[in-house]
ZAZAKOL-378165 format. One line per 4 residues: number of its first residue (from 1); for each residue x, y, z of C-alpha. Coordinates in steps of 0.25 Angstrom, whole numbers, always signed. Each point is the difference from the previous one (the first is absolute). Example, Ala and Ser with C-alpha at 12.3 -4.5 7.8 and 13.67 -1.06 7.14 Angstrom:
2
1) +49 -18 +31; +6 +14 -2
END
This chain:
106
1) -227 +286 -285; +0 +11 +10; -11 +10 +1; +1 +16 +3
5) -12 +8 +4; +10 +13 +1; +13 +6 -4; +7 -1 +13
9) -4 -14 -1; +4 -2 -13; +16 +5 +3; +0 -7 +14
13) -5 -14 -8; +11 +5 -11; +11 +0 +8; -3 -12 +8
17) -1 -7 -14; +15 +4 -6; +6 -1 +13; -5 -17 -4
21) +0 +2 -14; -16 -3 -1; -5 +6 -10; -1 -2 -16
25) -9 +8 -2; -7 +14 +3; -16 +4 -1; +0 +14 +2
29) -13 +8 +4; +0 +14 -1; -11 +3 +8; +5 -2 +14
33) -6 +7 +12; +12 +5 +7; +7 +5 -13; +1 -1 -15
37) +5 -15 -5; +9 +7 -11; +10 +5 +13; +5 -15 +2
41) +2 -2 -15; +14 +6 -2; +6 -6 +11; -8 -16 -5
45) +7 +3 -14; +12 +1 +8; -1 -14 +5; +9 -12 -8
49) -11 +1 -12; -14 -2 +7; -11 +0 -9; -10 +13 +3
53) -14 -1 -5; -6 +12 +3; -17 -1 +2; -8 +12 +2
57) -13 +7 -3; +8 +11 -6; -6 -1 -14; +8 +12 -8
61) +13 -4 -8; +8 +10 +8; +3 -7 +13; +0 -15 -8
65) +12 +8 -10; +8 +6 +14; +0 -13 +6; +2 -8 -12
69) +12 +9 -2; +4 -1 +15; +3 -13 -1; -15 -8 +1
73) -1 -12 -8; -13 +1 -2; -12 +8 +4; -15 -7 +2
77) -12 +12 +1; -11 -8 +9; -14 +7 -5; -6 -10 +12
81) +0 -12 +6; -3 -7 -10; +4 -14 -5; +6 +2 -12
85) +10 +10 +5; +5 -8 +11; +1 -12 -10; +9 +10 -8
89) +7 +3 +11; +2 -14 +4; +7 -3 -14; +9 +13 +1
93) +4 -4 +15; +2 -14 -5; +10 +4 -14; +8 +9 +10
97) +1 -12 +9; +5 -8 -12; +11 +7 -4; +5 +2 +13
101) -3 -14 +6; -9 -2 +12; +0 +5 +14; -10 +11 +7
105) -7 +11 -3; -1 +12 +6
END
């Protein structure tokens, strides 16, 4: 699993990981500090069929329906920190991973 803390992280992290082939599957925030997560999407849906699953705090259906539809395989709203949404988004992550097979996340 790799971890980014900001977009420019995130690209630089994503382009290490095709250039290696990496990564299986994608756990996208929105809310990064240096830019909006959505920006990296396009060009992750780009990439030989990597799962997206898109996590925000953005609770309205407009933004889940425009990523959904730009290519988001699934969109998780976190309400907090709490456990039970982490243990949901662990069994999303995890049917991606399936049906892709193993490797990284990112």
């Amino acid at each position: 699993m790799l971890g980014c803390a900001s977009l420019a992280d995130a690209r630089a992290q994503f382009a290490h990981a095709r250039e290696t082939g990496d990564i299986d599957l994608v756990l996208l925030d929105l809310g990064l500090p240096d830019g909006d997560g959505e920006a990296l999407l396009g060009s992750l849906r780009n990439e030989r069929g990597t799962p997206v699953i898109v996590i925000s705090a953005r609770h309205s259906d407009d933004p889940k329906i425009r990523l959904l539809d730009a290519g988001a395989d699934d969109y998780l709203v976190k309400p907090s920190a709490s456990a039970s949404c982490w243990r949901e988004c662990g069994w999303r992550c995890g049917t991606a991973a399936r049906r892709c097979g193993s490797g990284h996340a990112l």
